[in-house]
N, C-alpha and C positions, 0 to 999 in steps of 0.2 A: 211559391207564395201566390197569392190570389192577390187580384186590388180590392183597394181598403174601400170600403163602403157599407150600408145597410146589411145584414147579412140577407135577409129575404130577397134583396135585389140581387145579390150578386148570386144566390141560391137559381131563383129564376134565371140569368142570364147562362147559369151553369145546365141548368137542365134544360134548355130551348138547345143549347150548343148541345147536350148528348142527344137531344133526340138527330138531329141533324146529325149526329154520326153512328146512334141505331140505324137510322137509313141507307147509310154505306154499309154498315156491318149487317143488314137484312138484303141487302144486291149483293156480296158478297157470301154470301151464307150459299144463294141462286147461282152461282159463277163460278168460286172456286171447285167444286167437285166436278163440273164440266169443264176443269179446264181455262176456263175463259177470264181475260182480262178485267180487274176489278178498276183498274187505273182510264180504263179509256172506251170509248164504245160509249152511246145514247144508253138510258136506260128505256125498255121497252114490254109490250103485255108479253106473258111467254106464252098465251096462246093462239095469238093472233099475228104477233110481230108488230106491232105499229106503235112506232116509239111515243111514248111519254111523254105529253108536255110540260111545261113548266108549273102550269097551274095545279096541276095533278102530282108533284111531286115535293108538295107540301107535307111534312112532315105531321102524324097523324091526320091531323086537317081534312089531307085530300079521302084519306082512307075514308071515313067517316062520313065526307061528304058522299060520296060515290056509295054509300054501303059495302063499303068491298070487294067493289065488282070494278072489270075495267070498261073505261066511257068505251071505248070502241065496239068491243066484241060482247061486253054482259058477263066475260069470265069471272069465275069467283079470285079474287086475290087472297091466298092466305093467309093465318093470323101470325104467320114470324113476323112478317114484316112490321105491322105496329105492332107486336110484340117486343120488339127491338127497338122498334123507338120511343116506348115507355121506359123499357130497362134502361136504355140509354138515357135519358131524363131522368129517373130515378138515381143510376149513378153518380149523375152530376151534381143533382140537389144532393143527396146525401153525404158525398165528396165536403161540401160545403159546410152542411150542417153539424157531420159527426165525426171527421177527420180530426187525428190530432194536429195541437197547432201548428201550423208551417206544411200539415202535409194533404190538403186538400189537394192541391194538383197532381201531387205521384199519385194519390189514390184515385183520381179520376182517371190516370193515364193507363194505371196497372186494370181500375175498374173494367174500362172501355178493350183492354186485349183480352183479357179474362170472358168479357164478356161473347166474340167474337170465338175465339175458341171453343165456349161452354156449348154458345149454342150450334155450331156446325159438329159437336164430337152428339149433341144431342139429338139432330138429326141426321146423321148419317154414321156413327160411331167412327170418329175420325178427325185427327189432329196433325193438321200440316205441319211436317217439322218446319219448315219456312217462319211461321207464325211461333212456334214456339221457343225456335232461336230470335225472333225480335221481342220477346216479353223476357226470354234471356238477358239479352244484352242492353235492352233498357234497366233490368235489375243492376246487373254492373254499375250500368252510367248511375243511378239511383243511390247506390252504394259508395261508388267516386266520389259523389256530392256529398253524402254524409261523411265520409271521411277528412273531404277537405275541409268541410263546417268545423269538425272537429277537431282537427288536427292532428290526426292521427287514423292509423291505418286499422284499428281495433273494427271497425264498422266493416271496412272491405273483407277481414279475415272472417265476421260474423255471417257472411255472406257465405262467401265463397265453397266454408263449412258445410252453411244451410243449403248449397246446391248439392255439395258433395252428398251430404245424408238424402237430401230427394230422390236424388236418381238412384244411390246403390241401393237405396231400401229397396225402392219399387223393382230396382233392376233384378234384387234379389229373390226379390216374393214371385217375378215371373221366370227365373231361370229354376227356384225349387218349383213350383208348379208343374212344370212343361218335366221336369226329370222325373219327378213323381207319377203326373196322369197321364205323359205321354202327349199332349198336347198343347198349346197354345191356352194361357187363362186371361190374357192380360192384353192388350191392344200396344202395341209397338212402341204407339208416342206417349203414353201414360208414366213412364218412369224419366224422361227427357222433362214432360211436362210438371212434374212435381219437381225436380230438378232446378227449373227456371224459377217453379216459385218461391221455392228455398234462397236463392239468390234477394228476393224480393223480402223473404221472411225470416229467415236465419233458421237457425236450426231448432229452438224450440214453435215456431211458426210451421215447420215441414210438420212436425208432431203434433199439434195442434190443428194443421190441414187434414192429415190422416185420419183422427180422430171425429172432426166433424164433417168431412165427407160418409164417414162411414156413418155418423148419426140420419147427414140426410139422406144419406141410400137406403136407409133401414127405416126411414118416414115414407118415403119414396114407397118403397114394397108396401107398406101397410097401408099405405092409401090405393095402390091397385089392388090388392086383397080386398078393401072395402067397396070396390068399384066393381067387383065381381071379376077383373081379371086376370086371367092365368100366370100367377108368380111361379115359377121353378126355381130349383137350385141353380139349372145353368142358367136363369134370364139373361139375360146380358143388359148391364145400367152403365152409362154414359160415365164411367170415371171421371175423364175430363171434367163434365159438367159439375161432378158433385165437388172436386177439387178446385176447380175456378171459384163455386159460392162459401166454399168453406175459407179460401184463401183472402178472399177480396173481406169477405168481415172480418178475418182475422185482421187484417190491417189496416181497414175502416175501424176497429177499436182501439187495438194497439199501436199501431204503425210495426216498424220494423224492430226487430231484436236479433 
């Protein structure tokens, strides 16, 4: 539940909160594939080393202010970062506005992992199971709480189901794959990660994921087609990612089933 107020207030209070956690999930994006603690450590330029201040770590704000660049050294800062903290804003407001009712908060929370996932599997093709078993087992807990609303256990079985069908689908398509061409078609955490989101969507939701991930993978190629460039059969596109935006509006409209 959200508190009870204006909806535009509490829309803006929601979207000031996600931008402020696009910005942990844009240092994070920078951290976790080196390795590096997302929990502790200044934030600082990565080409200079010379930590961040406060003022500077105003969400968009500072970006915009600065052009982009860091006060110290003149580096360019990249666009994930307020990239991230518009999506993250965007999550929030929308959580607000278009969530069915009662489930503004799960869909900013599911928003906000989905989000975090989508964009490190998009930049680096690559989906920490760590992170995939916490959008995991928030589904659970998400599922526990519809059950007890209910009072009954129909809600944790829809789940459980919906994990089951995620993963063996995916686990499936990349075990005939690999028997078939001999290689690797699928990225490791790709059938774990539709897995979790089945947990979150149930099993017509995994189906429904599938489906519109594939519509946006195949908008996706047609806009580099248009861009002049080079689409192949083997590209390689970000599952993860197209599964995170497929899933999150699946239950920005529907919620869970």
């Amino acid at each position: 539940m959200m508190p009870e107020g204006p909806v535009w207030l509490t829309g803006l209070l929601a979207a000031v909160a996600g931008a402020a956690i696009g910005s942990f999930i844009g240092t994070a994006l920078l951290r976790l594939p080196a390795d590096r603690s997302i929990l502790s450590g200044r934030s600082a330029c990565d080409a200079c080393g010379v930590a961040i201040g406060a003022r500077d770590l105003v969400p968009l704000w500072s970006w915009l202010a600065l052009r982009g660049r860091c006060r110290a050294c003149g580096a360019a800062i990249g666009v994930w970062q307020p990239g991230c903290e518009v999506a993250g804003a965007l999550i929030g407001a929308a959580a607000v506005m278009l969530a069915p009712q009662g489930l503004a908060l799960p869909a900013m929370l599911m928003g906000w992992q989905l989000l975090l996932l989508g964009v490190i599997d998009a930049r680096h093709l690559w989906l920490p199971r760590s992170l995939v078993a916490v959008l995991a087992l928030s589904g659970v807990a998400f599922a526990l709480l519809r059950a007890w609303e209910a009072e009954s256990l129909i809600p944790l079985g829809f789940a459980l189901a919906g994990g089951a069908l995620g993963f063996g689908m995916l686990w499936a398509v990349a075990r005939g794959y690999r028997m078939v061409r001999g290689r690797e078609g699928m990225g490791g955490g790709d059938p774990p990660m539709l897995g979790a989101v089945g947990l979150w969507l149930g099993p017509m939701g995994v189906i429904g994921t599938v489906i519109g991930a594939s519509l946006i993978g195949l908008a996706a190629a047609l806009v580099m087609l248009l861009l002049r460039r080079e689409v192949a059969a083997d590209t390689a596109l970000p599952l993860g990612t197209l599964m995170a935006a497929a899933a999150w509006l699946i239950f920005l409209v529907g919620g869970s089933g």
